[in-house]
C-alpha positions as CSV (number, residue, x, y, z in Angstrom):
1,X,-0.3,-7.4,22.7
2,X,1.2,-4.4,21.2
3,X,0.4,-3.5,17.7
4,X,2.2,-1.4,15.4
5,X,1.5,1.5,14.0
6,X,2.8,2.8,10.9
7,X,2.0,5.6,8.4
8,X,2.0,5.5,4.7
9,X,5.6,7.2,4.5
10,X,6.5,4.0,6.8
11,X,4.7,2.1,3.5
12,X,6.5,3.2,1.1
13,X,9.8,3.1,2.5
14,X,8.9,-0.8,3.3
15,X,7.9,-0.9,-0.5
16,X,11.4,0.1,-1.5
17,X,9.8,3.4,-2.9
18,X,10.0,6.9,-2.7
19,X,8.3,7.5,1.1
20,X,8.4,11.8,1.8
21,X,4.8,13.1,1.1
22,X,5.4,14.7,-2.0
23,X,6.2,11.7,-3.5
24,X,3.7,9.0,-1.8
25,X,1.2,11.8,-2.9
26,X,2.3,12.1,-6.3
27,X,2.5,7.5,-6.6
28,X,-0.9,8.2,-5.9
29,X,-2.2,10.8,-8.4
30,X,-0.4,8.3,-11.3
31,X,-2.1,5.3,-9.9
32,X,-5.5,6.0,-9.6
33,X,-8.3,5.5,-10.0
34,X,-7.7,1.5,-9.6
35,X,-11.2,-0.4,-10.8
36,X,-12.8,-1.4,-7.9
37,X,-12.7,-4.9,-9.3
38,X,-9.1,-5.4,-8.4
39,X,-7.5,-6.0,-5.0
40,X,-4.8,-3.8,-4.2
41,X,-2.0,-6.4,-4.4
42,X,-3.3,-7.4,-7.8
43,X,-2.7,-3.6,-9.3
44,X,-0.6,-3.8,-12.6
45,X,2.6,-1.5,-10.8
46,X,3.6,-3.2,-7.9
47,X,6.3,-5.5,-8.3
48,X,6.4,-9.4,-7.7
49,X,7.9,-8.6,-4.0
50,X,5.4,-5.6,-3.4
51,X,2.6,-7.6,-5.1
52,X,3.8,-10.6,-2.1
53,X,4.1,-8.2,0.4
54,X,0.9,-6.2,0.5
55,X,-1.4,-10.0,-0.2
56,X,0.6,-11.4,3.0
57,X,-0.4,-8.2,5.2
58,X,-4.0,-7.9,4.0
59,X,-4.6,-11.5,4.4
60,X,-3.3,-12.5,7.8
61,X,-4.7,-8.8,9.0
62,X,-1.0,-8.0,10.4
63,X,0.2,-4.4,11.8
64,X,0.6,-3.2,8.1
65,X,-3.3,-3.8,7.2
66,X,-4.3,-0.1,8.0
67,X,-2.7,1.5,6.5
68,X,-2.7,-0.4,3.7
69,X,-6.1,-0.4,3.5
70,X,-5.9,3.7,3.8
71,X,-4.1,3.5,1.0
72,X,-6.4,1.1,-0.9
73,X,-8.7,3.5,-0.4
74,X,-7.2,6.5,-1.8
75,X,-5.9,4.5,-4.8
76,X,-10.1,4.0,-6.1
């Protein structure tokens, strides 16, 4: 089985936001630091769809969980 792999640009556009560098990099200067007592999906900014979109990836570990997890990560 193949897996996917995509790159936080690729993450952004699926988010319906803003996905060249600059501006993935500037989404994460505004947004952090998270409190490490919140899961990503449950961050205030996301919308309801995001919010849906990032729990379903994390939870069933699908192609998106890297990098979503990369950007987890540079969120705290």
């Amino acid at each position: 089985m193949q897996t996917q792999m995509h790159t936080m640009s690729n993450l952004f556009a699926q988010l319906g936001l803003p996905s060249d560098d600059a501006a993935v990099e500037r989404f994460i200067a505004s947004h952090r630091p998270l409190e490490n007592g919140i899961a990503l999906y449950r961050a205030p900014f996301w919308s309801a769809a995001q919010r849906a979109f990032l729990k379903e990836e994390i939870i069933e570990d699908a192609d998106w969980a890297s990098v979503i997890d990369e950007l987890n990560g540079r969120l705290r």
